[in-house]
C-alpha positions, 0 to 999 in steps of 0.5 A, a space after each residue: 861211467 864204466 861199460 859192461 866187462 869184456 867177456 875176454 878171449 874164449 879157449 882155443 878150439 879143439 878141432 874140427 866138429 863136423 863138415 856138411 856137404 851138399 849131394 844129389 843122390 840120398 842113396 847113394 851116398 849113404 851105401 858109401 859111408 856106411 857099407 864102404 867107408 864103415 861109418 853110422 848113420 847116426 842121425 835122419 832129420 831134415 835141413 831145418 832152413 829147407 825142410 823139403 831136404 834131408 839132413 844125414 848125419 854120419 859119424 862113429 858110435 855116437 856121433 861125436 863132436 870130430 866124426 861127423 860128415 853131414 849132408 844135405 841131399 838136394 835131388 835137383 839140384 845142380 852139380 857145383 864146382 869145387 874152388 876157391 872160398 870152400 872146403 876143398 878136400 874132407 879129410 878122414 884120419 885112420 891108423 898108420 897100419 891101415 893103408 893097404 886095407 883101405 885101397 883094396 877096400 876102395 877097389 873092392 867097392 869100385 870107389 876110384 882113388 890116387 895111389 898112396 902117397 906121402 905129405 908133409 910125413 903121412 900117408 894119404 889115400 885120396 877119392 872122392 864122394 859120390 858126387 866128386 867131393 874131394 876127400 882124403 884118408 891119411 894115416 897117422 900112428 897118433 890115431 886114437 881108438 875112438 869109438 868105431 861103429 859095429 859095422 863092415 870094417 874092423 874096429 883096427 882098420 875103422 875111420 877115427 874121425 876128421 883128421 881135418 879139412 882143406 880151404 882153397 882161397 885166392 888170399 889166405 892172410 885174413 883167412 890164416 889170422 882168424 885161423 889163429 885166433 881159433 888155436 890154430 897155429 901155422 906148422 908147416 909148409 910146401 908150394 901153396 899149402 899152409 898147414 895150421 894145427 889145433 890141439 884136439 886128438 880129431 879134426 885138429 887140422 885145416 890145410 889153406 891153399 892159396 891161389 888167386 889164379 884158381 877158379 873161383 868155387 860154385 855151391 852145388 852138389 859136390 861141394 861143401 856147404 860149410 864147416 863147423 868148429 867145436 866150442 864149449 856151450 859156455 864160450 859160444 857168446 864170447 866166440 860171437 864177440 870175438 868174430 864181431 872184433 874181427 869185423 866178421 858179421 856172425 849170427 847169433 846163437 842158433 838152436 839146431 836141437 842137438 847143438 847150438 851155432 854161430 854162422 860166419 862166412 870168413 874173409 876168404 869166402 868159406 862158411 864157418 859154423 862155430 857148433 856146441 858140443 852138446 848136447 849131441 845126438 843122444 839127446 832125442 833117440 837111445 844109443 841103440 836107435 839112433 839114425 833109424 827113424 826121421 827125427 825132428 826138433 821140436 818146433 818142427 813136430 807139428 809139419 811132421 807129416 807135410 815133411 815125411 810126405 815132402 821128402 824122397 825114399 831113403 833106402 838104408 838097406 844094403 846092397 843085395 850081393 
């Protein structure tokens, strides 16, 4: 008696589809992606497994796939500890002759950061969030033009997207190997720094740091709830198989409204989302539209007004000067 067929390796991922922190104040980190860092607020919905907090996404025009840091904004919560088994740093890609604008941009909102400095060939300008998530600028003349927001920065000096993530990890090997079953392959190396690379133009980039002395990370304002990769509709249910292979104990498939997901927490403790490309946040509110009202999935409509009166103030205006 012959089994069903195998549905077969999927294709390589491209990169990085977004990264979803955990933060305090709601505010606050808006007015620094969007008046510091010049991002869009591309979408306001609500945690969809804790409707009680928002979830805030952030990206170029339209949010897509490669661009989007995403928050969920626990008010009460209490500040983690950035370690090993998380994504450790967040790392923004801008373009090569845009170094000197960001530090005197930083300066100017009073965002402290490291002096430039240069790994493994590019620049790197390094801050943190409000709520001291490590994250990163890094030049490259491999930028693409992307599709910048209309917004404080100039489309020339504008964001691009994720140039990638950094994992911190007491033993990267089965971390590293499902890393290359993803398309990701190992390129260079110095002191405790892997450095894998996919082939997409955003994202393409994860950085795993070993070290089974550091701390081990905590989950809490500050630190990063999990990172998601980007795969095609079409190959999600083989990428499910392919984790079940690796004697990973992924979810099925999940409907987050404006993607589809698979959860998987790796061996070295991170948790990562493997989240469709489509069909995007244009999908419920126009182009024009989007991120000015709350927006949720269907099979939330009906709590509407339980969740509006649930959830705190979010003041997207500006600054007063």
């Amino acid at each position: 008696m012959v089994g069903p067929e195998p549905r077969g390796m999927p294709a390589d991922i491209p990169g990085v589809h977004h990264v979803t922190a955990i933060a305090s104040d709601p505010g606050r980190t808006h007015r620094l992606f969007t008046e510091t860092l010049g991002l869009r607020l591309v979408k306001r919905s609500v945690n969809q497994d804790d409707v009680s907090v928002y979830h805030l996404f952030y990206g170029d025009r339209v949010g897509t796939p490669g661009t989007s840091m995403t928050y969920f904004p626990y008010t009460d919560a209490q500040p983690g500890r950035v370690g090993t088994g998380q994504v450790t740093t967040v790392q923004f890609l801008i373009p090569v002759g845009s170094v000197e604008y960001w530090t005197d941009r930083l300066d100017s909102a009073g965002v402290d950061h490291d002096p430039p400095r240069e790994r493994f060939g590019d620049t790197v300008i390094a801050f943190e969030d409000p709520d001291g998530l490590p994250m990163e600028l890094v030049a490259r003349a491999d930028a693409p033009d992307g599709d910048p927001p209309d917004g404080p920065v100039p489309d020339r000096h504008a964001i691009r997207g994720f140039f990638g993530v950094a994992l911190s990890l007491a033993t990267a090997s089965g971390t590293g190997n499902l890393l290359k079953t993803m398309g990701f392959q190992p390129t260079k190396s110095e002191n405790h720094r892997q450095r894998f690379r996919a082939g997409g133009e955003l994202g393409a980039v994860v950085d795993v740091l070993e070290d089974p002395e550091a701390p081990r990370g905590e989950s809490g304002t500050g630190t990063v709830h999990h990172v998601a990769f980007q795969v095609s509709d079409a190959e999600q249910a083989q990428w499910h198989d392919a984790l079940v292979e690796r004697g990973l104990r992924p979810t099925q498939i999940i409907d987050r409204k404006w993607f589809k997901s698979i959860y998987a927490r790796t061996a070295g403790g991170v948790l990562f989302e493997f989240a469709t490309k489509s069909p995007g946040y244009t999908v419920d509110e126009p182009v024009d539209e989007l991120g000015e009202r709350l927006v949720l999935p269907e099979w939330l409509e009906d709590r509407r007004e339980e969740i509006e009166e649930g959830l705190p103030e979010l003041s997207t205006a500006a600054k007063e000067a």
